[in-house]
VEXKE-203914 format. One record per residue (C-alpha): x, y, z; residue in one letter. Coordinates in steps of 0.001 Angstrom, whole numbers, plus 500000, padded with zeros to 6 digits. Example, Ala and Ser with C-alpha at 12.3 -4.5 7.8 and 13.67 -1.06 7.14 Angstrom:
512300495500507800A 513670498940507140S 
// end
This chain:
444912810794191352X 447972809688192236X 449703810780196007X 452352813296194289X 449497815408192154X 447094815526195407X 450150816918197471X 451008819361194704X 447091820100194147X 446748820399198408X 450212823171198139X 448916825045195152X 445409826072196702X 445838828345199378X 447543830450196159X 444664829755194308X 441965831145196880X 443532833684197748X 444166835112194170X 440716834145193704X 439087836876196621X 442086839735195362X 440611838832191823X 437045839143192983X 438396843011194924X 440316843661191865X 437275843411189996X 434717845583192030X 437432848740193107X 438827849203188997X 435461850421188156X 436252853840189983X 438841854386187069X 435781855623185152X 435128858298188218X 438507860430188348X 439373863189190224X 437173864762192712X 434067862413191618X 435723859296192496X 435676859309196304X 432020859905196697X 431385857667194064X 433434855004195897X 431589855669199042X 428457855122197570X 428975852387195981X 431305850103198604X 434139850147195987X 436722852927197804X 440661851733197366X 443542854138198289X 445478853313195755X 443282855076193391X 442589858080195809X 445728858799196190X 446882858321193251X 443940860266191561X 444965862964193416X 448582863395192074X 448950861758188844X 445570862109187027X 446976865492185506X 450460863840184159X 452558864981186718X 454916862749189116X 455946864951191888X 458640863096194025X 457216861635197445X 458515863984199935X 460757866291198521X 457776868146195742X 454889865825197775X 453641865255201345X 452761862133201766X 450913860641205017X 452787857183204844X 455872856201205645X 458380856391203191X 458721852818201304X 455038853375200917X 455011856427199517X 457535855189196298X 455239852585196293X 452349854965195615X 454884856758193285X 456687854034191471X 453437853144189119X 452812856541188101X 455473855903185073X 453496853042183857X 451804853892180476X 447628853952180117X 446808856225182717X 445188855541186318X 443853851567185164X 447446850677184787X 448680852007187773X 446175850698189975X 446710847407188058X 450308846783188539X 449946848292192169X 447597845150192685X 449731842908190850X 452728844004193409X 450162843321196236X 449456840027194820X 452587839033194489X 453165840328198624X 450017837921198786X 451769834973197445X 455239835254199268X 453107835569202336X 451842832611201534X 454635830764201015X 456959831876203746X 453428830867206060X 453601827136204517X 457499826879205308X 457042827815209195X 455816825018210904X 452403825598213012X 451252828110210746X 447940828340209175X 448241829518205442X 444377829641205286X 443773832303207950X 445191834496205417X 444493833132202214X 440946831558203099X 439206835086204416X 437153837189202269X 438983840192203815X 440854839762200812X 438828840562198682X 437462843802200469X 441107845194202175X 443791843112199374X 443483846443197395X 442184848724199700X 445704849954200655X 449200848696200378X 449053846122203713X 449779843349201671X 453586844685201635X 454632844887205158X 452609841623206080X 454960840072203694X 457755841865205271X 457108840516208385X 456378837731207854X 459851836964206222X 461630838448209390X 459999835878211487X 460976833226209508X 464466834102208831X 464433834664212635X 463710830951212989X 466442830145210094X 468672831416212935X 469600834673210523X 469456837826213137X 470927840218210106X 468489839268207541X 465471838694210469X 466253843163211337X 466765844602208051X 463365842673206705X 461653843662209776X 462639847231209223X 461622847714205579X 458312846762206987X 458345849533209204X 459460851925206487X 456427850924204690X 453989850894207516X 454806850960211641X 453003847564212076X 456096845121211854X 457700846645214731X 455595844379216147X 458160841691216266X 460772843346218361X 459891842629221516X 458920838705221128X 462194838686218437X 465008840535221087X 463405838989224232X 464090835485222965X 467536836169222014X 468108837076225350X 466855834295226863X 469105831884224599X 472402834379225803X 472736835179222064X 473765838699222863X 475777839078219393X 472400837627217548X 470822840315219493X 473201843214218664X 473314842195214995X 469560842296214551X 469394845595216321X 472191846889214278X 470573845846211103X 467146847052211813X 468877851086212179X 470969850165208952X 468245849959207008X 465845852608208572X 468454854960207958X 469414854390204548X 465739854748203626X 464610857385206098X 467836859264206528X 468480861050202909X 464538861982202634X 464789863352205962X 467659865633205717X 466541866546202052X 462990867574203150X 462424867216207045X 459326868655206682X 457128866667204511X 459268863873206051X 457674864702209359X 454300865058208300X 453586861330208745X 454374861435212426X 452511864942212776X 449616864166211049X 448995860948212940X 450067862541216579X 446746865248215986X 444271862840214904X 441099862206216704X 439220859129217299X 438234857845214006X 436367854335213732X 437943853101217248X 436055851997220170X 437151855086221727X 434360856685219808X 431951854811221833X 433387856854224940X 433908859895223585X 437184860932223601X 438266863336221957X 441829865048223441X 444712863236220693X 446953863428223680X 444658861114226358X 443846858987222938X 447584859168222545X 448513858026226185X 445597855295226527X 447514853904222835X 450693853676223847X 449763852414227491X 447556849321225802X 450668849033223039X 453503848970225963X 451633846053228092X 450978844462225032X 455190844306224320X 455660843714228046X 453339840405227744X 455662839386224789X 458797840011225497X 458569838369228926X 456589834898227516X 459200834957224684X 461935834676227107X 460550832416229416X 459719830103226917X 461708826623226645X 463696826103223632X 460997823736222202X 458218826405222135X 460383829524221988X 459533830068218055X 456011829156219131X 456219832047221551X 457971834550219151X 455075834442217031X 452266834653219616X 454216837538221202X 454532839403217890X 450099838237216959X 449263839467220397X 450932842802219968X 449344843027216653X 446067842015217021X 445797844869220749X 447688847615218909X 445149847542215876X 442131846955218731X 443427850350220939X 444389852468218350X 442597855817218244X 442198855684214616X 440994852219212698X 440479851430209291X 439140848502208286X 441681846988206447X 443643846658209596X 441889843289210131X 444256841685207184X 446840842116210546X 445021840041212775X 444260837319210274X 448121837761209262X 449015837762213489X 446404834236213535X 447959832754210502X 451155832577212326X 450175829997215366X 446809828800214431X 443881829882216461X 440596827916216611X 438080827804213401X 435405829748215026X 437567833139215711X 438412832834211997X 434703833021211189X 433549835647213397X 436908837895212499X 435786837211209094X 432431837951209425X 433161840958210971X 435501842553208674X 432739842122206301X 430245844000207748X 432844846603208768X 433566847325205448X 429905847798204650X 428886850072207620X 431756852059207301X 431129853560203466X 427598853704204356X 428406856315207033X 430539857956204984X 428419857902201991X 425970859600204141X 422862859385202153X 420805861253204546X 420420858813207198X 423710859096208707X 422375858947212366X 420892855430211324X 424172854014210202X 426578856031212543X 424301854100215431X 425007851014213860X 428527851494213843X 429197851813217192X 427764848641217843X 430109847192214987X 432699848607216850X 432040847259220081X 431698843631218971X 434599844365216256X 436526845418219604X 435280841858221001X 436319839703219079X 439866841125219116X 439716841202222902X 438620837071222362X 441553836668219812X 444065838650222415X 442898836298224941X 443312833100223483X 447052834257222122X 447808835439226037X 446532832345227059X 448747830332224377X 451580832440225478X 451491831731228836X 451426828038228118X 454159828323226136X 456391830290229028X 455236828464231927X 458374825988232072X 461840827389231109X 463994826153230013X 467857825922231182X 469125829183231673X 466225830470229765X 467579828133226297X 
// end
């Protein structure tokens, strides 16, 4: 084999793996096309094979119809996400097709992830690609889409492109709130290299773009546009380690969130702008994994595809082999204790018990991962730079 095949062979397989698990999720969550309507989500429960996409879907196209996210629907997700729920429903053959291009758009998310990880250097494409959270989560929902979001503001971050870095980053948040998660590490390093106008411009592009996609749903129907941030202010603990304790007052759960959130951004920002020129990039990204991986870890509501944002937050710097392993081996049996307490089947007390002990070594092993990017980030911050460059 000669050395030009064996590099193009080495580039090609991360692709090929990681189709390989969204093929293998692909393959178990279409059979709930042959459960529509209101059979399909205890079906899916029962059987480990629940996606959103065909939920949600189920529930406003089966009949025909295409009522307009927002202004004839209410939609829990931000807006990007909901047109991307929507978008599919004029694709002909019914709910198969549009949960089939919906995973083809998530595969091709999957890829560009992919690639954008191979062209920053000091990633790790296989913490994404190389996880068999794929293959349980790659479908489950649309997270595929603002990991590739962010994941492209980082890097044209890097590429010294503050415009491009903000209005990718926000598109991301207009599909789900998780890229925000780059601000602080992002701004906070500007800063500390004095570019004030790089600053200002990412800023500036970040609101353009949230406002040209939030700003005409919102003044056509401010209520259903709304609903997202209402619906998720009121919810309870649902899957979190706050279970364990018993909390149940949104507003505490609320507080604790956005306490563990803001110390999470604090910790960022400041090793982002301490950092020394050399490791500032370094820093960006451990700043924006660290926020990632304790927002998912303190939030009062979990699913368990959120753990395709802590193997995206690790596949940007790199962490050892054996957090990859028990992250992964984790998510699996997340996924499989949390339809069997929802299928029920009579012995929920058995498998709700379970659970919480899931959760508390789910919660764990985040803690471990936070801990090893604070302790990264720290390294990285501990010698300044000149004027903070």
């Amino acid at each position: 084999m000669s050395p030009a095949l064996r590099e193009r062979l080495r580039r090609a397989a991360p692709f090929v793996v990681a189709a390989a698990w969204l093929a293998l999720g692909y393959a178990n969550l279409v059979r709930g096309v042959a459960h529509p309507g209101v059979a399909y989500r205890p079906w899916a429960f029962r059987h480990h094979s629940y996606s959103d996409i065909l939920a949600l879907s189920g529930d406003r196209y089966l009949g025909g119809g295409r009522p307009v996210p927002y202004l004839q629907d209410r939609i829990e997700y931000p807006v990007l996400l909901g047109f991307t729920l929507y978008l599919p429903s004029f694709v002909p053959g019914g709910q198969w097709a549009h949960f089939t291009v919906s995973v083809l758009f998530l595969a091709a998310c999957l890829f560009a992830a992919v690639a954008v990880l191979a062209r920053m250097p000091g990633a790790n494409p296989w913490w994404l690609a190389a996880t068999p959270a794929l293959a349980y989560y790659g479908a489950l929902n649309w997270d595929l889409l603002p990991i590739a979001l962010l994941f492209a503001a980082l890097w044209q971050h890097e590429r010294a492109r503050p415009g491009r870095s903000g209005a990718l980053a926000s598109l991301g948040v207009c599909a789900k709130l998780w890229p925000v998660a780059a601000a602080p590490s992002v701004l906070a390093a500007l800063a500390g290299e004095r570019r004030w106008r790089a600053a200002l411009g990412w800023t500036a592009a970040f609101a353009a773009v949230a406002a040209a996609v939030n700003l005409p749903v919102a003044l056509l129907a401010p209520e259903n546009w709304g609903h997202f941030f209402r619906y998720n202010a009121g919810r309870f603990a649902e899957n979190s380690v706050w279970e364990i304790w018993a909390l149940r007052d949104p507003k505490t759960l609320n507080a604790l969130g956005a306490a563990f959130l803001a110390a999470s951004a604090l910790a960022a920002a400041a090793g982002a702008y301490r950092a020394s020129a050399a490791s500032r990039a370094r820093a960006v990204r451990l700043g924006t994994a660290l926020v990632l991986v304790v927002w998912i870890a303190t939030n009062k509501v979990y699913s368990p595809q959120y753990a395709l944002y802590a193997f995206a937050g690790a596949a940007l710097v790199s962490p050892p082999a054996w957090l990859f392993a028990a992250l992964s081996a984790i998510s699996v049996v997340d996924y499989h204790l949390a339809f069997e307490v929802r299928a029920g089947r009579g012995v929920f007390w058995f498998f709700d018990r379970w659970y919480f002990l899931e959760e508390a070594a789910r919660t764990a092993i985040y803690a471990a991962l936070a801990a090893w990017l604070v302790a990264e980030l720290w390294r990285a911050a501990r010698t300044p730079g000149a004027e903070g460059a």
